[in-house]
Residue frames as a rotation matrix with the C-alpha (Angstrom) as fourth column:
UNK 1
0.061 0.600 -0.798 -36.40
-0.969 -0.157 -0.192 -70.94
-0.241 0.784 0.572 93.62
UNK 2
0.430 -0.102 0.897 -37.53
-0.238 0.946 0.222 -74.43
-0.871 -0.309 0.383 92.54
UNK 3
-0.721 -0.513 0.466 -35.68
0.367 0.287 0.885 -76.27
-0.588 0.809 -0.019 89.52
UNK 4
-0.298 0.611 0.734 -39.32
0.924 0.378 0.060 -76.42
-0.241 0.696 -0.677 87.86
UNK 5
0.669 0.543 -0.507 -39.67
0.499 -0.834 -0.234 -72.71
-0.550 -0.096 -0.829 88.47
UNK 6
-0.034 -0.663 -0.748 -36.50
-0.403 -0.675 0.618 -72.03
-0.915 0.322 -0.244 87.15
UNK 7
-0.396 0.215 0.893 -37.48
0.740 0.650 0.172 -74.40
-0.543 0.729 -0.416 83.85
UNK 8
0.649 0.564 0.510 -40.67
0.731 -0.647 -0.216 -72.24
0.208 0.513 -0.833 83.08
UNK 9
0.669 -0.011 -0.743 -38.77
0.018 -0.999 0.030 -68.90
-0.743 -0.033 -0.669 83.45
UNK 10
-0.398 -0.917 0.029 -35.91
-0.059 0.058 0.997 -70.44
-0.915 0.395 -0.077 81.13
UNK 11
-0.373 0.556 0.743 -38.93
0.841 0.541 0.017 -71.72
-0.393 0.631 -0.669 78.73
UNK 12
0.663 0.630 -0.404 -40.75
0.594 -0.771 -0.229 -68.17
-0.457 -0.088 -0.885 79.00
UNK 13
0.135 -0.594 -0.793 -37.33
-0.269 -0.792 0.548 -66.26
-0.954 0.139 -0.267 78.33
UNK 14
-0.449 -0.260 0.855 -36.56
0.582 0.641 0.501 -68.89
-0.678 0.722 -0.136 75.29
UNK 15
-0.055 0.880 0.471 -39.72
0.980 0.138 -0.143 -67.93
-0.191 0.454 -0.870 73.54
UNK 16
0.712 -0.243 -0.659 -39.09
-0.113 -0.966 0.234 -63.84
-0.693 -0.093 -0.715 74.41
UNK 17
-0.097 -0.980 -0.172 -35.87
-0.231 -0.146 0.962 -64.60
-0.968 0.134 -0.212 72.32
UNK 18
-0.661 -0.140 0.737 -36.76
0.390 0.775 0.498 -66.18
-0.641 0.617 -0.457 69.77
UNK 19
0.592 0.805 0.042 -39.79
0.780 -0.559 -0.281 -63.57
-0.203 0.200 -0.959 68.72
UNK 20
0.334 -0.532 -0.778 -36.98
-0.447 -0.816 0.367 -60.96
-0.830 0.225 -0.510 69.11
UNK 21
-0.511 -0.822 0.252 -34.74
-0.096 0.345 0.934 -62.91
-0.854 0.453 -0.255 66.73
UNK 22
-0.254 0.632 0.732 -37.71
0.885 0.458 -0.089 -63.88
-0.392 0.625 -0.675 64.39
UNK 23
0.697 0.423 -0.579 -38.27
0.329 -0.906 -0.266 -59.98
-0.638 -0.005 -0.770 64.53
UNK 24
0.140 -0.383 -0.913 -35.17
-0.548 -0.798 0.251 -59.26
-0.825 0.465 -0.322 62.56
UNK 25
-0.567 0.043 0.823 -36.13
0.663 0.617 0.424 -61.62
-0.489 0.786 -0.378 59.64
UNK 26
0.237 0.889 0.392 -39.14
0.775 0.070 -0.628 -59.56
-0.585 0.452 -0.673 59.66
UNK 27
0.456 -0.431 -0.778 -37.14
-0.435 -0.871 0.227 -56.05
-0.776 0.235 -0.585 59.19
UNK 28
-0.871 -0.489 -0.044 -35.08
-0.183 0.241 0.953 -58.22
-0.456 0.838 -0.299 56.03
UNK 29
-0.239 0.766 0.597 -38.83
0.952 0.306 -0.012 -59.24
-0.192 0.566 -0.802 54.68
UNK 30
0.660 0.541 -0.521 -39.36
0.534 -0.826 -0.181 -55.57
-0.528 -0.159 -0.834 54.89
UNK 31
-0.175 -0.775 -0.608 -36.35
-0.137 -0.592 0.794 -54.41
-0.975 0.223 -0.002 53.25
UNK 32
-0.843 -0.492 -0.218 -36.86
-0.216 -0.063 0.974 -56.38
-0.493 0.868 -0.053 50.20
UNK 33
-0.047 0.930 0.364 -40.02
0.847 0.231 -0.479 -55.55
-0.530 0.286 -0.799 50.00
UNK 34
0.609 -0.053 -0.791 -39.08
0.113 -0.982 0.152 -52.08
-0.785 -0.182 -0.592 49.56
UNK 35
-0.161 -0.970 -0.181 -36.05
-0.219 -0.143 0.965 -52.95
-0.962 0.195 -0.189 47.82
UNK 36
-0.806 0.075 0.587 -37.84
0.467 0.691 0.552 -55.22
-0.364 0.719 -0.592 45.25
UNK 37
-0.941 0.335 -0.049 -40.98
-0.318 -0.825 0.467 -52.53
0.116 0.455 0.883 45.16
UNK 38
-0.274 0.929 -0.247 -43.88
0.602 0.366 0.710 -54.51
0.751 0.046 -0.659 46.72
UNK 39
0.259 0.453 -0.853 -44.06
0.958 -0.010 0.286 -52.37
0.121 -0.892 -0.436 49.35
UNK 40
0.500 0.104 0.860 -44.61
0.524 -0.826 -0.206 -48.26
0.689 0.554 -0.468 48.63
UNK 41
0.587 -0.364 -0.724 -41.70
0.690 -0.243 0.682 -46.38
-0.424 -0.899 0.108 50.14
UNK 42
0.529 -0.497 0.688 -40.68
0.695 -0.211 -0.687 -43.34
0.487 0.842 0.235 48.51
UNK 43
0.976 -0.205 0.070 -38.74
-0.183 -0.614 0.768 -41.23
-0.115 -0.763 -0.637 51.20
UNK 44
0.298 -0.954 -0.020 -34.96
0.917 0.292 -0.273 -41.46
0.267 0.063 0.962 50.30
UNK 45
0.803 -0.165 -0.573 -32.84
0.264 -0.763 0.590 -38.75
-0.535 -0.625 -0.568 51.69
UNK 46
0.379 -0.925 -0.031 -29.96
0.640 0.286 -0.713 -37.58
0.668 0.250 0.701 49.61
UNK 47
0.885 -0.106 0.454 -27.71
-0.440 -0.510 0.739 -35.97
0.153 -0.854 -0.498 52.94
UNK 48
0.098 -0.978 -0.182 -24.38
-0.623 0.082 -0.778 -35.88
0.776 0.189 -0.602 53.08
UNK 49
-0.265 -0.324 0.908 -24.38
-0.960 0.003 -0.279 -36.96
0.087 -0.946 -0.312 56.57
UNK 50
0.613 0.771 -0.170 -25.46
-0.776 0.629 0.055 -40.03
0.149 0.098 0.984 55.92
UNK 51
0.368 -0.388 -0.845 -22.62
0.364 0.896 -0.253 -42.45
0.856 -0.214 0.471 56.16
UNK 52
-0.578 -0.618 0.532 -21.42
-0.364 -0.388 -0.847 -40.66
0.730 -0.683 -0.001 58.66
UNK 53
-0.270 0.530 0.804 -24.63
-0.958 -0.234 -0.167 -42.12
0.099 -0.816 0.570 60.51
UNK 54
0.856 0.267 -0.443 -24.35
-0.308 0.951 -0.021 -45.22
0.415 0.155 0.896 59.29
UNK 55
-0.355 -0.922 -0.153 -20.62
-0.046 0.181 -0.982 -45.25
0.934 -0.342 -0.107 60.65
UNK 56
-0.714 -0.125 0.689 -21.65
-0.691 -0.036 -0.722 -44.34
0.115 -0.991 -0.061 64.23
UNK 57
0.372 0.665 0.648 -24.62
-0.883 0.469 0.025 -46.48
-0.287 -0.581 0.762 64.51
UNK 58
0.796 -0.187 -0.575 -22.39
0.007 0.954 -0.301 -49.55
0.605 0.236 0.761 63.22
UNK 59
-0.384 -0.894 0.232 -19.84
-0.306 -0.115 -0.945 -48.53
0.871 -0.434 -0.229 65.77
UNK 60
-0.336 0.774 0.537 -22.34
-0.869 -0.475 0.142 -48.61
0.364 -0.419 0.832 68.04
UNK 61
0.771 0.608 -0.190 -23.69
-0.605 0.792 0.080 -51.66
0.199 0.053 0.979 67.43
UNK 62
0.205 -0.359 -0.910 -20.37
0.155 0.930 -0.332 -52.92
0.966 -0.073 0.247 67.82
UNK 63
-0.471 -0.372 0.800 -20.03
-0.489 -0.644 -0.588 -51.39
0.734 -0.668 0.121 70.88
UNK 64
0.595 0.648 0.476 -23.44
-0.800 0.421 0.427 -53.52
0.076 -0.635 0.769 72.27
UNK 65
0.426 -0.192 -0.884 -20.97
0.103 0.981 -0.163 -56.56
0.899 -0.022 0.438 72.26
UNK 66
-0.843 -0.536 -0.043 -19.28
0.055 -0.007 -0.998 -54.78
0.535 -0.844 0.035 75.56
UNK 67
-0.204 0.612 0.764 -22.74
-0.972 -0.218 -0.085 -54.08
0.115 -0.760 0.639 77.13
UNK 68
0.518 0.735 -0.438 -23.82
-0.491 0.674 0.551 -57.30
0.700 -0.070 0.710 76.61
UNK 69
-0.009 -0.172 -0.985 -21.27
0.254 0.952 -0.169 -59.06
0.967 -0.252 0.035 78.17
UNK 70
-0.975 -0.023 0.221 -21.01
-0.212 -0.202 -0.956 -56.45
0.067 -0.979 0.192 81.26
UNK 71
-0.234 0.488 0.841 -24.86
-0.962 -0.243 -0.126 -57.61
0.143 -0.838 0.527 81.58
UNK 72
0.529 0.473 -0.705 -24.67
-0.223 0.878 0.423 -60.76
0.819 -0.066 0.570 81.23
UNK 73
-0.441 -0.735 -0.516 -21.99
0.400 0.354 -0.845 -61.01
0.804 -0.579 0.138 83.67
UNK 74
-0.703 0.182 0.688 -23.93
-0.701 -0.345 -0.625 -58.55
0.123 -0.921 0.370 86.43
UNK 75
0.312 0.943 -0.120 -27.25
-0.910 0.332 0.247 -61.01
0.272 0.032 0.962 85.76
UNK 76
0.254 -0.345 -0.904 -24.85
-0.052 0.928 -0.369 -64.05
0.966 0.141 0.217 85.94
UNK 77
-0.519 -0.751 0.410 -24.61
-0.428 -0.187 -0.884 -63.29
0.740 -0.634 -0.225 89.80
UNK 78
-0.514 0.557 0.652 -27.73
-0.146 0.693 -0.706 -64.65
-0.845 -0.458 -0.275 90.98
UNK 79
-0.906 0.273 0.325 -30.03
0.424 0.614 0.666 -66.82
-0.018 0.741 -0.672 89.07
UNK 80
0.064 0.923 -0.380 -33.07
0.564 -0.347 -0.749 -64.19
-0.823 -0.167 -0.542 90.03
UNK 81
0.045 -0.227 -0.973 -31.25
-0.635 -0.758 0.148 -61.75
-0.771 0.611 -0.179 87.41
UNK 82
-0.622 -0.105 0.776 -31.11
0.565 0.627 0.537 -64.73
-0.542 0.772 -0.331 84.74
UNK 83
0.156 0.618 0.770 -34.36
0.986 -0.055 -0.156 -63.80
-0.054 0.784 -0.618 82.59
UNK 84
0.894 0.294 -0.337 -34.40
0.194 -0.934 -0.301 -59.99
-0.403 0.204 -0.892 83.13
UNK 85
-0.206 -0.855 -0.476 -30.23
-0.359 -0.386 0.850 -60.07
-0.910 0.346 -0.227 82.05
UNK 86
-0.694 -0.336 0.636 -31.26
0.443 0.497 0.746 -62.08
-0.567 0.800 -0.197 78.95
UNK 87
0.324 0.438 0.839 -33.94
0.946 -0.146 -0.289 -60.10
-0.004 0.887 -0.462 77.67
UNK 88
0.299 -0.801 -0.519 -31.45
-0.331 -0.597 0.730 -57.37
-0.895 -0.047 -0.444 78.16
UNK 89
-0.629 -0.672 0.390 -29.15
-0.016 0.513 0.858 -59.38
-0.777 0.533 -0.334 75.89
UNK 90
-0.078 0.411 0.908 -32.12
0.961 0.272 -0.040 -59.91
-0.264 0.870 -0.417 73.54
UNK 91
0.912 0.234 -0.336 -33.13
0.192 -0.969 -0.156 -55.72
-0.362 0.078 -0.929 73.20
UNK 92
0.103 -0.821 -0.562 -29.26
-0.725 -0.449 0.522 -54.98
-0.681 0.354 -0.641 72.40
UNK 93
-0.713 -0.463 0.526 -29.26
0.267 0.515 0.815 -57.66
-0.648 0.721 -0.243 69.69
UNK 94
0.368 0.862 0.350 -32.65
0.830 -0.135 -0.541 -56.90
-0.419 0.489 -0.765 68.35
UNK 95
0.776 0.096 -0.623 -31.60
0.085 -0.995 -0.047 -53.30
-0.624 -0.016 -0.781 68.45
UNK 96
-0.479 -0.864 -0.152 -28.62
-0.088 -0.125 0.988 -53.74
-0.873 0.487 -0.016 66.14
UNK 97
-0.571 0.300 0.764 -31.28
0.780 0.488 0.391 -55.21
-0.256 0.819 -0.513 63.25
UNK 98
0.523 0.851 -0.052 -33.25
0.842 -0.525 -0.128 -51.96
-0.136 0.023 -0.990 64.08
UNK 99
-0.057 -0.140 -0.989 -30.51
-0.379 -0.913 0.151 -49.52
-0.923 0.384 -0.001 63.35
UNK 100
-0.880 -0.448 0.155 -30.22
0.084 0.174 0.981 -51.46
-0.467 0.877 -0.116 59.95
UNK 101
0.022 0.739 0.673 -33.47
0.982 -0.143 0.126 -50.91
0.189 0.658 -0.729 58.85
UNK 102
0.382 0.211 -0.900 -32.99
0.357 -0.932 -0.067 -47.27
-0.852 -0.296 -0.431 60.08
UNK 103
-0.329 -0.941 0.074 -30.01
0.180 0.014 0.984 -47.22
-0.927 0.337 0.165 57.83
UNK 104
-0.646 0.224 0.730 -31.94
0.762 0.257 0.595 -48.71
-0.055 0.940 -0.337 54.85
UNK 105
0.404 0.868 0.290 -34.89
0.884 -0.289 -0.367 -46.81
-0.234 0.405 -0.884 55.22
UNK 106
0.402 -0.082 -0.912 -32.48
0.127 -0.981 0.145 -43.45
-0.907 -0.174 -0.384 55.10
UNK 107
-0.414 -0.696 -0.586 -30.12
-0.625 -0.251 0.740 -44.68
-0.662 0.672 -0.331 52.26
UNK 108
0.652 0.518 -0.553 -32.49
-0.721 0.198 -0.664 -46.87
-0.235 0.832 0.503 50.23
UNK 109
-0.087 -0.751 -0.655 -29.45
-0.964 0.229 -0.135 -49.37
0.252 0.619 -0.744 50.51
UNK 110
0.668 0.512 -0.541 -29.91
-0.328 0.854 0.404 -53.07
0.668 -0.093 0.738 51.21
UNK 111
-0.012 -0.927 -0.375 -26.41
0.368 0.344 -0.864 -54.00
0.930 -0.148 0.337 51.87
UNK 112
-0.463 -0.405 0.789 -26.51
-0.575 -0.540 -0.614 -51.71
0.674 -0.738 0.017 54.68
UNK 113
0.616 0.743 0.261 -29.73
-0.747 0.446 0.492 -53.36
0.250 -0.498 0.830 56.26
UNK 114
0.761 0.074 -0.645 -27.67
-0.102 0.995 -0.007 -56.78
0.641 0.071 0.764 55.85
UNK 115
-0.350 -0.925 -0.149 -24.50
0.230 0.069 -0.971 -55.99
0.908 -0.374 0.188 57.51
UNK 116
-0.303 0.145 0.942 -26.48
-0.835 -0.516 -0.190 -54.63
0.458 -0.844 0.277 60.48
UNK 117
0.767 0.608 0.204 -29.15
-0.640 0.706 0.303 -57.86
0.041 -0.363 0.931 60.66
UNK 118
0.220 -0.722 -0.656 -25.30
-0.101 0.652 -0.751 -60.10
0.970 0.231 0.070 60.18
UNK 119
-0.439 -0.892 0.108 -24.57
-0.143 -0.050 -0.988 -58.48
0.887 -0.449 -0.106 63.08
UNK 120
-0.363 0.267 0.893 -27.01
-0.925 -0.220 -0.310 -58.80
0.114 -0.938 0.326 65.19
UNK 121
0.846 0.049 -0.531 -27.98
0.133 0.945 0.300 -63.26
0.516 -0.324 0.793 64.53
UNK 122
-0.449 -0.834 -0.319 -23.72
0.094 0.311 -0.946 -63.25
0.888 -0.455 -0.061 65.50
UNK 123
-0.650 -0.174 0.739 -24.93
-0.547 -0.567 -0.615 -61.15
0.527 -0.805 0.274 68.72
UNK 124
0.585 0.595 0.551 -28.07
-0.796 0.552 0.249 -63.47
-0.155 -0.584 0.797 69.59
UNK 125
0.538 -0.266 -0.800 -25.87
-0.271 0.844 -0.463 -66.46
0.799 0.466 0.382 68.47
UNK 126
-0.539 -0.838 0.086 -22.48
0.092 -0.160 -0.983 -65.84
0.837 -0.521 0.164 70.91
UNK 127
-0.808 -0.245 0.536 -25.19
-0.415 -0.408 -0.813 -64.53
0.418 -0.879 0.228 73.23
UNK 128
0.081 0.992 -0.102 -28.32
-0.467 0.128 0.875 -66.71
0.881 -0.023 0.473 73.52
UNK 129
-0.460 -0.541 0.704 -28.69
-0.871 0.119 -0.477 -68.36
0.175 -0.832 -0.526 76.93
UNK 130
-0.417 -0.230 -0.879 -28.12
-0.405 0.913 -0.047 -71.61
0.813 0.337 -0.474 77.54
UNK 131
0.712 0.689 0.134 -30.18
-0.379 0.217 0.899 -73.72
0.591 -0.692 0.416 80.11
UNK 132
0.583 -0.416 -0.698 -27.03
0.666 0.737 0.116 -75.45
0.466 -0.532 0.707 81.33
UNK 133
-0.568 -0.614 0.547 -25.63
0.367 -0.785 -0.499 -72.28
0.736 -0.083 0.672 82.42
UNK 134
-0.077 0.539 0.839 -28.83
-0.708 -0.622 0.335 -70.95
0.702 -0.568 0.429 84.05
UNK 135
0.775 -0.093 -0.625 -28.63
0.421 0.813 0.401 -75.12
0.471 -0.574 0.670 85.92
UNK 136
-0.021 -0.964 -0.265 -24.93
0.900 0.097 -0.425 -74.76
0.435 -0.248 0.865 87.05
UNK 137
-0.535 -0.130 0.835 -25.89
-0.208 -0.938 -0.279 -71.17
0.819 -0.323 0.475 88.30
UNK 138
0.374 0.765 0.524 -29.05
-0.617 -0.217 0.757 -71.85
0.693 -0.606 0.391 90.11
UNK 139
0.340 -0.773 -0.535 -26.81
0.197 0.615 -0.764 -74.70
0.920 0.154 0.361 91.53
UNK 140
-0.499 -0.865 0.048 -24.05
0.563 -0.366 -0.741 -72.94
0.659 -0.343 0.669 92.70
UNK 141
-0.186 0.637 0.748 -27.04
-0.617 -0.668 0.416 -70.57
0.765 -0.384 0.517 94.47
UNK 142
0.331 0.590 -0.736 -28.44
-0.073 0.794 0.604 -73.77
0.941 -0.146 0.306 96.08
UNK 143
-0.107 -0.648 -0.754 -25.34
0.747 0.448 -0.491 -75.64
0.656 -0.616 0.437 97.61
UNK 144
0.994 -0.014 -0.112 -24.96
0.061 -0.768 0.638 -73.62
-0.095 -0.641 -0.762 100.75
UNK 145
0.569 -0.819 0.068 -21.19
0.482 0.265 -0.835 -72.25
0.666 0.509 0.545 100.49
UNK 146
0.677 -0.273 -0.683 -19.22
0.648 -0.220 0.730 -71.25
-0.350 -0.936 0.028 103.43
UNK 147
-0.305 -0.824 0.478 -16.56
0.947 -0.315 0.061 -69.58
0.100 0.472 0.876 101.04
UNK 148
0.270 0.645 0.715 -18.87
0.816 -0.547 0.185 -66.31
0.511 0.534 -0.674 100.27
């Protein structure tokens, strides 16, 4: 793969990320609409079971910090698996901002929404991918190595 090919796929994934990430602002613009009443939402559940589902799906979520790294690490073996491990990586961070709005929309609580969407910038933060990483791979791919 040339460098420049491996530029535009780094440029292409960027952008994928950044929409995801931009995506769980939109779920907080959505909460407090709701929250503040500009936006007509009158489903509240009262169900015991309810933290009990906010417990597992925040366990959960913390749980996506081991998937991520076991895919970034299988994707981190050749530099073909770069983009498809990182929008991996993006779908399990998104997906943490999407159980918090699940959350809210069941318990009508904000707070809950916020502690989910906390966790999931940390998760694109710790896990966004870096071009000098996907360089220093495609690299290492390059060099012929007699070691392998």
């Amino acid at each position: 793969m040339p460098q420049a090919s491996l530029q535009q796929q780094f440029k292409t994934t960027n952008y994928i990320g950044l929409a995801m990430m931009a995506s769980v602002f939109i779920y907080a613009a959505i909460v407090l609409g709701i929250d503040k009443g500009y936006i007509p939402y009158k489903a509240s559940l009262n169900i015991t079971i309810l933290p009990t589902i906010k417990y597992i799906l925040l366990v959960i979520s913390i749980l996506h910090y081991l998937i991520i790294r076991f895919f970034q690490k299988f994707s981190s073996k050749s530099a073909a698996y770069l983009p498809a491990g990182a929008i991996i990586t993006f779908a399990l961070c998104e997906a943490v901002g999407i159980y918090g709005l699940v959350v809210f929309l069941l318990t009508r609580n904000p707070t809950d929404f916020f502690i989910f969407m906390v966790i999931s910038l940390l998760y694109f933060y710790l896990f966004y991918p870096r071009y000098a990483d996907w360089e220093r791979l495609w690299n290492k791919n390059k060099s012929p190595n007699p070691m392998r």
